[in-house]
C-alpha positions in Angstrom: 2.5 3.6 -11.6 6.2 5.1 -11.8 6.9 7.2 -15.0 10.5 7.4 -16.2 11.8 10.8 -17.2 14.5 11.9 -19.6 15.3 15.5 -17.7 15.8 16.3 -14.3 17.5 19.8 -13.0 21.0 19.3 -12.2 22.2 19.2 -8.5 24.0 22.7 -8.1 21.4 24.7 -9.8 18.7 23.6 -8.2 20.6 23.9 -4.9 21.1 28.0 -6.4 16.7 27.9 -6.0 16.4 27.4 -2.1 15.9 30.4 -0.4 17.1 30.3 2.8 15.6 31.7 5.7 12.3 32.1 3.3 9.7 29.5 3.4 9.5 28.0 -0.1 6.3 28.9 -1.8 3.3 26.0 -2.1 2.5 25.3 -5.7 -1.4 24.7 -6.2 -2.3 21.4 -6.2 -3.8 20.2 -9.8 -4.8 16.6 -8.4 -7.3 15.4 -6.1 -5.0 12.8 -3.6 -7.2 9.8 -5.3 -6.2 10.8 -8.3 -2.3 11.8 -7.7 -2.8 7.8 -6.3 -4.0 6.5 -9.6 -1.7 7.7 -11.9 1.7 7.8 -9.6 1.7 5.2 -6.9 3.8 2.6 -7.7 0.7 0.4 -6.5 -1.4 1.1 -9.4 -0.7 0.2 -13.3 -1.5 -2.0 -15.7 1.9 -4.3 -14.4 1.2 -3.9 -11.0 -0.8 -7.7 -9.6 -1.4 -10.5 -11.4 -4.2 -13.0 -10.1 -2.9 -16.0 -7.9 -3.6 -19.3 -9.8 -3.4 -21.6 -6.8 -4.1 -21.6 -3.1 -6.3 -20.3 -1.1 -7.0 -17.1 -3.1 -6.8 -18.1 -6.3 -8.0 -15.6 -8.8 -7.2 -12.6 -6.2 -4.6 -10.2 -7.2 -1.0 -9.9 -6.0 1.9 -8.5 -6.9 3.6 -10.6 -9.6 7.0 -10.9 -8.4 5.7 -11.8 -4.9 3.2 -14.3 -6.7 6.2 -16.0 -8.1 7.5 -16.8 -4.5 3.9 -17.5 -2.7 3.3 -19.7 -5.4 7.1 -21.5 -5.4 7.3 -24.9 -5.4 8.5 -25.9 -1.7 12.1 -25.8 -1.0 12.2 -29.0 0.9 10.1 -31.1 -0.2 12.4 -34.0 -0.7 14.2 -34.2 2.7 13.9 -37.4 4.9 12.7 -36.0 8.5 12.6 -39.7 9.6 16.7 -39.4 10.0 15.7 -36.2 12.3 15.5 -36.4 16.1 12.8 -33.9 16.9 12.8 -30.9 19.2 9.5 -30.5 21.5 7.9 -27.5 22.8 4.7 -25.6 23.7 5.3 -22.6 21.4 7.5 -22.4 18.4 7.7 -18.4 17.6 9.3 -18.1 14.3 10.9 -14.7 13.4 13.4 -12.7 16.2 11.7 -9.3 15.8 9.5 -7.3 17.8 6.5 -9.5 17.0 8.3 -12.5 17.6 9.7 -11.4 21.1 6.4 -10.1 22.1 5.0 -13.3 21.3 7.5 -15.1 23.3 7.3 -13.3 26.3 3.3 -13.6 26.2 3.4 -17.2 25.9 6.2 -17.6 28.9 3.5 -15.3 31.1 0.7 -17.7 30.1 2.7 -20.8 31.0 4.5 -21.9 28.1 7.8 -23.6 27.1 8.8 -21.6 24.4 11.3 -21.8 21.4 12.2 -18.9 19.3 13.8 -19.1 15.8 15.8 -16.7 14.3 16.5 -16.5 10.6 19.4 -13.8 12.0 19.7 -13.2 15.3 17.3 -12.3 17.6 17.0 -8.7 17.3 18.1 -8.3 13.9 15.1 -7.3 12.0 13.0 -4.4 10.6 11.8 -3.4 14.6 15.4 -1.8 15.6 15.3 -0.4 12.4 11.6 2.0 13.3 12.8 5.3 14.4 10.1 7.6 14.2 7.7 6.1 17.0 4.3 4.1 18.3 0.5 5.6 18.2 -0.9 5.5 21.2 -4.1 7.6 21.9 -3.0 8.5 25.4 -3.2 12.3 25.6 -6.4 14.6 27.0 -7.4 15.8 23.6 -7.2 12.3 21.8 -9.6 9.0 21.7 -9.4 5.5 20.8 -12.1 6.6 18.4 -10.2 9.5 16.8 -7.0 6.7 16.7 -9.5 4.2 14.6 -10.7 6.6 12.5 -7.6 7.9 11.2 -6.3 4.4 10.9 -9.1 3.8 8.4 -9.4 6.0 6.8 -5.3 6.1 6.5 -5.7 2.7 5.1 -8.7 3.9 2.3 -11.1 2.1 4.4 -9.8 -1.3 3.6 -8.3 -2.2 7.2 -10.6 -4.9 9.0 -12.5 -2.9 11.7 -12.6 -5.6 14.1 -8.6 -5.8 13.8 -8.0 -1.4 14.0 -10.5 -1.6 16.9 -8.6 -4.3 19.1 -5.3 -2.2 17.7 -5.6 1.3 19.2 -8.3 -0.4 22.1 -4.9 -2.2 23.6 -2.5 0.9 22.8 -2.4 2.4 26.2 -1.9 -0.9 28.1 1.5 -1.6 25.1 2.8 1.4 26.3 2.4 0.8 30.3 4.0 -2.8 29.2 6.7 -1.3 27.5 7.7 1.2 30.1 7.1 -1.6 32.7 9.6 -3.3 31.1 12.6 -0.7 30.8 11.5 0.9 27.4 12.8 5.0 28.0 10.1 7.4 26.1 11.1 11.1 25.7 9.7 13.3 28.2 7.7 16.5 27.3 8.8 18.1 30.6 12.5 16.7 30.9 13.0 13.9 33.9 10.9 15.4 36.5 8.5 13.6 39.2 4.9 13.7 37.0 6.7 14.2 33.6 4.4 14.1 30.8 5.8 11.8 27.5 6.1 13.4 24.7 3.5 13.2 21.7 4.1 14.4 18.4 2.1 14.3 15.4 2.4 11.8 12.1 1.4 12.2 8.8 -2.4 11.2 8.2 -3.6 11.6 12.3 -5.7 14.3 13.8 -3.6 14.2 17.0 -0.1 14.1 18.6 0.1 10.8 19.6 3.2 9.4 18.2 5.6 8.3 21.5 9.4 8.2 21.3 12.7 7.5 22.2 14.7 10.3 20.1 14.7 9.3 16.8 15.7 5.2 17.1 12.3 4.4 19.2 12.7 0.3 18.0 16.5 0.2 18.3 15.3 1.4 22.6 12.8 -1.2 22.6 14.1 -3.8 20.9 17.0 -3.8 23.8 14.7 -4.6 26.6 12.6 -6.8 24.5 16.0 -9.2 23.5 17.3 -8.5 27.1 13.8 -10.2 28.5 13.7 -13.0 26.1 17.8 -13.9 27.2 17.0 -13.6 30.8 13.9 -16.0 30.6 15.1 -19.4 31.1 11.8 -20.7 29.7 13.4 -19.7 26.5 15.5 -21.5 24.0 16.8 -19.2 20.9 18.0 -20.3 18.0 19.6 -17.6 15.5 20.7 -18.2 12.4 18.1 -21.2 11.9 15.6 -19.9 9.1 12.4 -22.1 8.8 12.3 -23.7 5.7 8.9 -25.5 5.9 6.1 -25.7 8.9 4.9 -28.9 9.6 1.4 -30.1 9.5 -0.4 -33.1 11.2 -3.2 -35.2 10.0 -5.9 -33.1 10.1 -4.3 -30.5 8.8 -3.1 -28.4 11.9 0.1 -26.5 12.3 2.5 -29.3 14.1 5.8 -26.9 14.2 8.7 -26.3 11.6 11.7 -27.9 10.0 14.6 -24.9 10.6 18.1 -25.3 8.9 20.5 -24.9 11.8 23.2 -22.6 9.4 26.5 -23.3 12.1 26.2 -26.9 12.1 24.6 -27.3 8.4 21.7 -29.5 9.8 18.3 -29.1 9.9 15.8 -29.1 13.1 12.5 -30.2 13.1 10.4 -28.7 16.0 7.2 -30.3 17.3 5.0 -27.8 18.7 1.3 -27.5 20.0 1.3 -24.1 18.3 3.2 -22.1 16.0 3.5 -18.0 15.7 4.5 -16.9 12.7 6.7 -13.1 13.0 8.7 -13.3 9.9 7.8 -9.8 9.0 7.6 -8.5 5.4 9.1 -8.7 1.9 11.1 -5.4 1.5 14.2 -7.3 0.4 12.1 -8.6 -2.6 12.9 -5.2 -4.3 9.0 -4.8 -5.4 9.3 -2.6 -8.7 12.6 -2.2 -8.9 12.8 0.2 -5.8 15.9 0.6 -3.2 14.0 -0.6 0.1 14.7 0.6 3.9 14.5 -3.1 5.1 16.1 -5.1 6.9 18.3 -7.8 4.9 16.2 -10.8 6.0 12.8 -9.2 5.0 12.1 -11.7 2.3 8.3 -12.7 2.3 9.1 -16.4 4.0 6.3 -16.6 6.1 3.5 -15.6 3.3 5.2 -18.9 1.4 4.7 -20.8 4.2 1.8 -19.6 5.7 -0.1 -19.9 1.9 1.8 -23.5 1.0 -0.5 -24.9 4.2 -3.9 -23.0 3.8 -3.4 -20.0 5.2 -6.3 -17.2 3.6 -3.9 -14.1 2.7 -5.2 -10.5 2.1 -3.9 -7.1 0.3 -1.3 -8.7 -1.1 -1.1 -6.6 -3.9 -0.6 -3.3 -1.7 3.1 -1.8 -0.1 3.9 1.2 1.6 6.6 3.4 -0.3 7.8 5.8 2.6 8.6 9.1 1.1 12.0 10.0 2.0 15.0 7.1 1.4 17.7 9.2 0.9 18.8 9.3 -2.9 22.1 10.3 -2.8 24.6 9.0 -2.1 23.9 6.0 -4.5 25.5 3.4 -2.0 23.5 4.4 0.8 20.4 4.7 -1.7 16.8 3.7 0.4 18.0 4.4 3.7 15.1 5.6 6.1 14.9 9.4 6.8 12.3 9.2 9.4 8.9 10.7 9.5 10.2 12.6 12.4 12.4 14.8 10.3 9.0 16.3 8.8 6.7 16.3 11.7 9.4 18.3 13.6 8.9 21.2 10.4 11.0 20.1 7.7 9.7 20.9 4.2 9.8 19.0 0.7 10.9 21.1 -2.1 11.7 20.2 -5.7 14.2 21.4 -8.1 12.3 24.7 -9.0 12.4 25.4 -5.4 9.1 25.1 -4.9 6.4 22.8 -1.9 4.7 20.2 -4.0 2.2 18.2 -1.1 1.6 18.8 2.6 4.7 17.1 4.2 1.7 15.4 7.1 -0.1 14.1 4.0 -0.2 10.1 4.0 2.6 8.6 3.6 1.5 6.9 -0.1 -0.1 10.7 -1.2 3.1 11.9 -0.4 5.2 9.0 -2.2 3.0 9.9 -5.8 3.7 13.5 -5.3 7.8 13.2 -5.2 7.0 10.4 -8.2 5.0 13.2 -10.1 7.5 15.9 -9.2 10.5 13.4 -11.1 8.4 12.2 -13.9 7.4 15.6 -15.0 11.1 16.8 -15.1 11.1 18.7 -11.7 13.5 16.8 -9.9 17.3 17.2 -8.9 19.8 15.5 -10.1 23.0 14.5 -9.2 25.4 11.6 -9.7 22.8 10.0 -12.0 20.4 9.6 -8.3 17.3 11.7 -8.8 14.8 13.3 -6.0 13.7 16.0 -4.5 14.9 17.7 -1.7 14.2 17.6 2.6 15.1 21.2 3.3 17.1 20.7 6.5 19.0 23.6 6.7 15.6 26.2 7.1 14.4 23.3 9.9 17.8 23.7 11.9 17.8 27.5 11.0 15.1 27.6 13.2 15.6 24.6 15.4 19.2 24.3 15.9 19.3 21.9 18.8 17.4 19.0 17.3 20.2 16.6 15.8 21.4 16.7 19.3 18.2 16.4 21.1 15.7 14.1 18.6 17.0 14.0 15.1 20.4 11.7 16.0 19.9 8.9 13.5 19.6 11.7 10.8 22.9 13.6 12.3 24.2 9.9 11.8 22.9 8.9 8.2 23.9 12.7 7.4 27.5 12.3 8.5 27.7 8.4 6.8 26.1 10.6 3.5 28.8 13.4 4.1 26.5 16.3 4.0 25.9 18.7 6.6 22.4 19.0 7.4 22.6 22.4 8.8 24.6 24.0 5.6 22.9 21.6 2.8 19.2 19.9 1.8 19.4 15.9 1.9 18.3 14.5 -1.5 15.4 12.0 -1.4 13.5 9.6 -3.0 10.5 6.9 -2.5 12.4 3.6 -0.6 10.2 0.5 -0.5 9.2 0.2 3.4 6.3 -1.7 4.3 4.2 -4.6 3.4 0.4 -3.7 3.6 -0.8 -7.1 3.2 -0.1 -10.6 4.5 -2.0 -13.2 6.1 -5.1 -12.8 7.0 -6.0 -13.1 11.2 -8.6 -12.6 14.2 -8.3 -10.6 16.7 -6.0 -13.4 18.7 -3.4 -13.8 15.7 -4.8 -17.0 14.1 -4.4 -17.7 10.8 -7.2 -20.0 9.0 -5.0 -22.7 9.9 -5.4 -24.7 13.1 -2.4 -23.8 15.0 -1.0 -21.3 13.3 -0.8 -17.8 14.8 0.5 -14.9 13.3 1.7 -11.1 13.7 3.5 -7.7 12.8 4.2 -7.3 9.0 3.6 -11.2 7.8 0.1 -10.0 9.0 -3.0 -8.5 7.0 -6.3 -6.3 7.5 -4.9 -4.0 10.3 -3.2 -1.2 8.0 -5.6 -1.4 4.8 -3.9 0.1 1.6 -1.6 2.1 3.7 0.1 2.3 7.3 0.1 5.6 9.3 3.6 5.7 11.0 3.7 4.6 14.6 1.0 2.1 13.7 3.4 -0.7 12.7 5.4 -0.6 16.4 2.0 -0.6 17.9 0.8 -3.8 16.0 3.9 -5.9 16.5 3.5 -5.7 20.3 -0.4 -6.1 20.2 -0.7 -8.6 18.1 2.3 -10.0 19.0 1.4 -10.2 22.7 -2.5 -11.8 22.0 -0.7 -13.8 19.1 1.7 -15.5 22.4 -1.2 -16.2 24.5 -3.3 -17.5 22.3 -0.9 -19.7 21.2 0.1 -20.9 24.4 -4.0 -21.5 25.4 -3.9 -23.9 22.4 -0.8 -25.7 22.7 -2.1 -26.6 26.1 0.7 -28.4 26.8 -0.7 -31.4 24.7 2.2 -31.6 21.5 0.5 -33.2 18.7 0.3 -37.0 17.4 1.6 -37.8 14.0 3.4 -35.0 11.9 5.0 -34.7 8.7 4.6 -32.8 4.9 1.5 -34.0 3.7 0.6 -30.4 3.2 3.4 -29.7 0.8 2.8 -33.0 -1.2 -1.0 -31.9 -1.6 0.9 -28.4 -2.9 2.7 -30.0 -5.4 0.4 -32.0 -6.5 -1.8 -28.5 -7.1 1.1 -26.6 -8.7 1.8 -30.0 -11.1 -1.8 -30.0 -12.0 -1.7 -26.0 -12.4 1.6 -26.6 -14.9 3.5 -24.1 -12.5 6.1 -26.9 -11.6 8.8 -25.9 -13.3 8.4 -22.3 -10.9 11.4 -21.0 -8.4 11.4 -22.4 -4.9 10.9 -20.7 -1.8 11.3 -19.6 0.6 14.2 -18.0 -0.7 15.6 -17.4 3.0 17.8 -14.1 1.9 17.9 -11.8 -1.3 19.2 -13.0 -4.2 22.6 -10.7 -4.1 23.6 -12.7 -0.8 24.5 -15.3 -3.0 22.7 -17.9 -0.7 21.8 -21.1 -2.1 20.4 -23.9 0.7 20.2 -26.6 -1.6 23.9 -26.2 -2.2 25.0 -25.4 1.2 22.6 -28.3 2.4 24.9 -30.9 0.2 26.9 -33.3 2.1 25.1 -31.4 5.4 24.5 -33.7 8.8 20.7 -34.4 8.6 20.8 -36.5 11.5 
């Protein structure tokens, strides 16, 4: 758990403490990482889950303000679909993203009419946001078996070895897909005929096997992955049409979604033979009252959903709080400084000028240890925004070249910040990043719930109590590819018979008998400071 503090050394003077072109001195560690875990990760604490008190893991633990949104009364649940002419398809893919578009383009190569719903647009989402890179275990002194064992043991032992085993097995064959499909990876020998790719290392691994395009690796694939969707005329997209309930048949099987199609104030309903869910994570929720480095659409939907009709979920009481959201200034506050930036050399350093953790540490040991350095008074601060710093001047000392050559999204956050990386440290702090739970799937994508296929972040069991980085780009395209074909194989071009809500009527029903009616409705589409109501923009809406 986070521990307030009343002191914190002011900006300038601990500014006066970096020594440059002297490495700052490591202060001895007093903690074992288990136990730097226990008392400062925001995941622990007597306030940090609550158990469930419906559903399918009632009695499980969960974060509580996620529990109030899993457990939300449906948002919907008094519309008349019978006024609705209904949309037919193979595959309905729900979520515009990386796992979304991989699904999509999977399902098209198995044969399938597809539709793809965008709460945003396609492409909008946490995937163009990834800069530092994908895991792939492609290199002479690396193994699928070195890949699943720092995955596990990254995630505490708590990922699903079934699900990290099919993860890193289908790593090299994502990345012969992504470069077969225009996705540019930086080059170890420059553009030369037999060019090696590049592989650095990330915090938690054993090897360099982290791929990349500079430092915006999803912004580069997340071109060629929209580009192929467009181009496919097998394809209908339709952005800015959140899903606002799936639709069930009568025994129970995912039968498609109801979307709210925002530009002509009218909702959709979409019968498909099966449904992949890619809504990706909750970031936006604000978990612990933490600046996040999500996207603005990253609002839990699908765990609703996905929960309102059955669906077993997992972990849901565990996020990833990547170390270094840049704390200053306070309008840019949670803003990604990639992993990159400290694989590449740069160092951590508080406001005595001293190291506090090994920068390659995991990413939650290294979260608790900037927590711990700001509790116990040994943080900078400045503008009322408190941190420590990323000493990028001694890194560009050294390495001059790199905000040119890898490091442009940092030369670009730096110059929105108005610092100068090269002349003065970046101040950061913990930004909420990374839902470690979610529903809980096989190997293919599916869900508990007969035609209902899920992957990327809505997803849980692949990254246990904590994600290495490069592991989230390689799940969305993994999972998201067996997720598409899968689906497709089931839909089998057979749509099903009679569909409706029965699921959400048993819901209430569950929630009335539980006394939780009275609860907040969800899914809540977008965070509460977009000042987006549906019910209200649904009045006097065309439901025909």
């Amino acid at each position: 758990m986070t521990h307030a503090t009343t002191f914190a050394i002011p900006y300038a003077d601990a500014l006066a403490r970096l020594s440059p072109g002297a490495d700052p001195v490591m202060r001895p560690e007093a903690l074992s990482r288990e136990q730097l875990l226990e008392v400062y990760h925001p995941d622990h604490g007597a306030d940090a889950r609550v158990p469930l008190r419906v559903g399918a893991n009632r009695g499980e633990p969960c974060h509580p303000a996620l529990a109030r949104i899993i457990e939300g009364n449906a948002l919907i649940g008094d519309v008349d679909l019978v006024a609705v002419d209904p949309i037919a398809t193979d595959v309905l893919v729900i979520g515009g993203g990386g796992a979304g578009t991989a699904a999509t383009l999977a399902a098209r190569a198995a044969g399938a009419e597809v539709i793809l719903a965008a709460k945003l647009r396609i492409g909008d989402s946490n995937t163009v946001m990834a800069e530092g890179g994908i895991q792939a275990a492609i290199g002479e002194d690396d193994s699928l078996r070195r890949h699943f064992d720092d995955t596990m043991k990254g995630g505490h032992g708590a990922g699903f070895p079934q699900l990290v085993a099919q993860l890193v097995s289908d790593a090299p064959d994502v990345i012969r897909w992504l470069i077969g499909l225009g996705v540019n990876f930086d080059l170890a020998d420059g553009p030369a005929p037999g060019a090696r790719l590049m592989r650095k290392r990330a915090g938690g691994t054993t090897a360099a096997r982290i791929l990349s395009h500079r430092d915006f690796t999803g912004l580069e694939m997340m071109r060629v992955l929209r580009e192929a969707v467009e181009l496919d005329r097998g394809v209908t997209v339709l952005n800015r049409s959140p899903v606002v309930e799936l639709l069930s048949d009568e025994r129970g099987r995912c039968a498609g979604a109801v979307l709210y199609d925002l530009e002509h104030r009218a909702f959709r309903v979409v019968r498909a033979g099966a449904v992949v869910l890619a809504t990706g994570g909750a970031g936006r929720l604000h978990l612990t009252g933490f600046a996040t480095s999500n996207h603005y659409g990253a609002t839990a939907d699908g765990l609703a959903l996905a929960y309102r009709m059955g669906a077993r979920l997992r972990d849901v009481d565990s996020f990833q709080y990547h170390p270094t959201g840049i704390a200053w200034p306070p309008h840019l506050a949670g803003g990604l400084i990639s992993e990159a930036v400290r694989s590449v050399g740069a160092k951590l350093v508080n406001g005595l000028g001293e190291r506090f953790i090994d920068e390659l540490a995991p990413r939650d040991v290294v979260t608790a240890a900037i927590l711990r350095e700001c509790a116990e008074g040994r943080g900078v601060s400045r503008d009322g925004g408190l941190g420590v710093f990323l000493d990028t001047p001694a890194l560009l000392a050294e390495k001059p070249d790199l905000l040119t050559t890898q490091l442009i999204s940092l030369a670009h956050l730096a110059h929105r910040a108005g610092v100068d990386p090269a002349r003065e440290p970046l101040m950061i702090y913990p930004t909420l990043h990374y839902q470690n739970g979610g529903v809980a799937i096989d190997r293919d994508g599916a869900s508990s719930v007969p035609g209902l296929y899920c992957a990327g972040e809505v997803t849980g069991g692949i990254h246990g109590r904590n994600r290495l980085m490069g592991n989230a780009l390689l799940d969305i395209f993994v999972f998201g590819r067996r997720a598409g074909t899968a689906a497709a194989d089931h839909a089998g071009g057979v749509l099903p018979g009679r569909f409706g809500l029965e699921h959400v009527q048993r819901w209430q029903r569950e929630l009335s008998h539980a006394g939780m009616i009275d609860g907040p409705r969800s899914p809540i589409l977008y965070p509460a400071y977009g000042h987006f109501d549906l019910r209200g923009h649904m009045a006097g809406a065309n439901q025909g």
